[in-house]
C-alpha atoms as a printed R data frame, in Angstrom:
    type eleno elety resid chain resno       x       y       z
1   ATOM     1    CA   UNK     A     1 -36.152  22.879 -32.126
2   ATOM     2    CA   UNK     A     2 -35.605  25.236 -29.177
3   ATOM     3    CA   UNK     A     3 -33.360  27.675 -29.412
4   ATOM     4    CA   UNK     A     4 -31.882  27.355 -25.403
5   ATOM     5    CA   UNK     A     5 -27.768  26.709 -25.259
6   ATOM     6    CA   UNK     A     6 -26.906  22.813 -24.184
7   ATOM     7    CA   UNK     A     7 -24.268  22.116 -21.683
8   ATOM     8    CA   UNK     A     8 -23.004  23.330 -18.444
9   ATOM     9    CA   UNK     A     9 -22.154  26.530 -16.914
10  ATOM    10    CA   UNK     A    10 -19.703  27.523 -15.357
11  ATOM    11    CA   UNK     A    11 -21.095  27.730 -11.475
12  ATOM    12    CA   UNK     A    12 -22.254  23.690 -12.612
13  ATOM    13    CA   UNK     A    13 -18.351  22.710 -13.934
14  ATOM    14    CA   UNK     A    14 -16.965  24.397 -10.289
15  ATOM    15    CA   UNK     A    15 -19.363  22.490  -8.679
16  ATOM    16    CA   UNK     A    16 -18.233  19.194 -10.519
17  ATOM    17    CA   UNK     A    17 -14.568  19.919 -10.196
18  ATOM    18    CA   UNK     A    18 -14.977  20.730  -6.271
19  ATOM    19    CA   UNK     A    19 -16.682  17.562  -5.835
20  ATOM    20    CA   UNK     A    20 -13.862  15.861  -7.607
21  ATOM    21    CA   UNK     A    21 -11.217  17.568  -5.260
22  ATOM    22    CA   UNK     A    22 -13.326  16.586  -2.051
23  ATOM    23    CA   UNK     A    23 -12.952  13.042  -3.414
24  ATOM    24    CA   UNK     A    24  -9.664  12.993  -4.148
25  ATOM    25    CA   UNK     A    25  -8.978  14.828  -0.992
26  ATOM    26    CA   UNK     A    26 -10.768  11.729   1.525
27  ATOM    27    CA   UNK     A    27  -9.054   8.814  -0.624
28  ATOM    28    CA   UNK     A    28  -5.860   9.783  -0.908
29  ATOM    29    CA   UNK     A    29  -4.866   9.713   2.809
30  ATOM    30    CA   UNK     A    30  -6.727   6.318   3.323
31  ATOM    31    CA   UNK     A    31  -4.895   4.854   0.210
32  ATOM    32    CA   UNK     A    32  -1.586   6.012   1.600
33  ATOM    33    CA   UNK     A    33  -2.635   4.641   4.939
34  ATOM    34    CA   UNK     A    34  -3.344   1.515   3.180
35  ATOM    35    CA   UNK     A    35  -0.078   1.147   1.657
36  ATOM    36    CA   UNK     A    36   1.762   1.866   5.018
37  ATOM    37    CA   UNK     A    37  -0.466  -0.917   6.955
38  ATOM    38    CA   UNK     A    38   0.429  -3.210   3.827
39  ATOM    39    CA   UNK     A    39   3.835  -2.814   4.191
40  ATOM    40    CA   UNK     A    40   4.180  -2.866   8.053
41  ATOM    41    CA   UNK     A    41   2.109  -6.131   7.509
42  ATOM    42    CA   UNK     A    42   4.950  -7.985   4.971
43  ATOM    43    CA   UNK     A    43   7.486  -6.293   7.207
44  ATOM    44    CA   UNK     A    44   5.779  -8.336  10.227
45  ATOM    45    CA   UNK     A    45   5.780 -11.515   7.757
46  ATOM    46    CA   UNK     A    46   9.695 -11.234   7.687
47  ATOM    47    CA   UNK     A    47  10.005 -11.243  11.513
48  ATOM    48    CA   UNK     A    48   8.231 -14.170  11.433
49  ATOM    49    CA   UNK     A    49  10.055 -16.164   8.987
50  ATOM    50    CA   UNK     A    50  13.280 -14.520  10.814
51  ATOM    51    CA   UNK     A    51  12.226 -15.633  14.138
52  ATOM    52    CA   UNK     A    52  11.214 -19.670  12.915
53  ATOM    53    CA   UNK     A    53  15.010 -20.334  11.003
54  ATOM    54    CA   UNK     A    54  16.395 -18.309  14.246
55  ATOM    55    CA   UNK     A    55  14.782 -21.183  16.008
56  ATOM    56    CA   UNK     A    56  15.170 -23.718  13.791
57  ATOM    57    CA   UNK     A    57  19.317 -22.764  13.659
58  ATOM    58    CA   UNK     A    58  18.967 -22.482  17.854
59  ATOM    59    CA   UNK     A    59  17.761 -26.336  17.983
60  ATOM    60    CA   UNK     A    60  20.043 -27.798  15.426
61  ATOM    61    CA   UNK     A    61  23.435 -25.567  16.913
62  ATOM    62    CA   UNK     A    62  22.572 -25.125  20.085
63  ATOM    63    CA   UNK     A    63  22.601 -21.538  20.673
64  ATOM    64    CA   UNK     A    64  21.580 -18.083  18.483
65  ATOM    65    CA   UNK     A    65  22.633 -17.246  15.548
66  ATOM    66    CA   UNK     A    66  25.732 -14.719  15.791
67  ATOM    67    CA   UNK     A    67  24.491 -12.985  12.726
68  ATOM    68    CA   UNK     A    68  21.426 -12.478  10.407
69  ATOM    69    CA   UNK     A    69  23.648 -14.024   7.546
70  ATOM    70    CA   UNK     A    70  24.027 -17.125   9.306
71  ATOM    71    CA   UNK     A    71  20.459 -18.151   8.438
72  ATOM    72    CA   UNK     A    72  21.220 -18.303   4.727
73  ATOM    73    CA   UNK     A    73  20.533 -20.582   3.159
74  ATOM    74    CA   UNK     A    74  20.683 -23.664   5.323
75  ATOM    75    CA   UNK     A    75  17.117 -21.623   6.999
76  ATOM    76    CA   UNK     A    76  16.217 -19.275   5.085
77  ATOM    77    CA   UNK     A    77  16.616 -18.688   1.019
78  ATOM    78    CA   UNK     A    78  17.893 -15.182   1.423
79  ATOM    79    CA   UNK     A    79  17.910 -12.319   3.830
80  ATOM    80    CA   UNK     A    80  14.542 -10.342   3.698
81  ATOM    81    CA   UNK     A    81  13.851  -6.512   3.046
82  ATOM    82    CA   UNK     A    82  11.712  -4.547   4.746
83  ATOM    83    CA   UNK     A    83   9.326  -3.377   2.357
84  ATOM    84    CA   UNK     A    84   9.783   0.315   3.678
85  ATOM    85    CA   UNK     A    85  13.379  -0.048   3.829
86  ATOM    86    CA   UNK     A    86  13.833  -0.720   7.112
87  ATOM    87    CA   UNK     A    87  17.013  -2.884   8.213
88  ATOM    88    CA   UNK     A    88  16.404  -6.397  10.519
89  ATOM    89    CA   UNK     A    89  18.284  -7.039  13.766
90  ATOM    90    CA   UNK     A    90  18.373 -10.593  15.183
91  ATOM    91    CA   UNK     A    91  16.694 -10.820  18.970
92  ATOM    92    CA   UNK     A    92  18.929 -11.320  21.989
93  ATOM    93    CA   UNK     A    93  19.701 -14.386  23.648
94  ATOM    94    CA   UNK     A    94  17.303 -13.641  26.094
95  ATOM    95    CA   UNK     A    95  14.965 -15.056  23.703
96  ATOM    96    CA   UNK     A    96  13.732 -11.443  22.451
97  ATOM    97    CA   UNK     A    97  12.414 -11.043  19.058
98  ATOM    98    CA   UNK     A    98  13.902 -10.025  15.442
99  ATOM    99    CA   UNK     A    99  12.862  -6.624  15.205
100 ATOM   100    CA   UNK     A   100  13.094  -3.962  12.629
101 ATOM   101    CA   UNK     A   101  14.555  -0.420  12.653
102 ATOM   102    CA   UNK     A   102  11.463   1.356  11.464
103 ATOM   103    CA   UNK     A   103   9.207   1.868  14.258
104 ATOM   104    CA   UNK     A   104   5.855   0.417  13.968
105 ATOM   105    CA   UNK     A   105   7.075  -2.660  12.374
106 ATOM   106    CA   UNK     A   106   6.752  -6.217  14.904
107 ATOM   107    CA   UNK     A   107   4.597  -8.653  15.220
């Protein structure tokens, strides 16, 4: 048997532990980044299906919806939630887009 200590030393557990950090230091910003392009993505999803019974209620009326409301549930099954919280607006009768108040969410 030799009679030399086994384990690590201190200067070799810093050096694990600050590698550690520097990990957790590059993948937490791109998860969070993740999450936001996620959600912006679902949130762009909505506008979509908000925009098609919009439509659909503009061919079978004849004109816009007056209100978001209006869609449910002959178009759609209920009114959707932004994923971040955001609130949905109906588009003008110019033909503009549902949109949503957080910017960085459209289509």
């Amino acid at each position: 048997m030799t009679g030399g200590k086994s384990g690590m030393t201190l200067v070799e557990a810093s050096i694990v532990v600050a590698f550690l950090l520097l990990l957790i230091a590059i993948s937490v910003p791109a998860f969070i980044q993740n999450q936001q392009k996620k959600r912006a993505a679902e949130c762009a999803m909505n506008l979509d299906a908000i925009e098609a019974a919009g439509k659909k209620y503009a061919a079978e009326k004849g004109g816009v919806p007056p209100k978001l409301s209006s869609l449910v549930p002959a178009y759609l099954e209920a009114i959707p939630e932004c994923p971040s919280g955001g609130t949905y607006a109906l588009g003008g009768a110019e033909g503009e887009p549902p949109a949503c108040s957080i910017p960085g969410h459209h289509y």
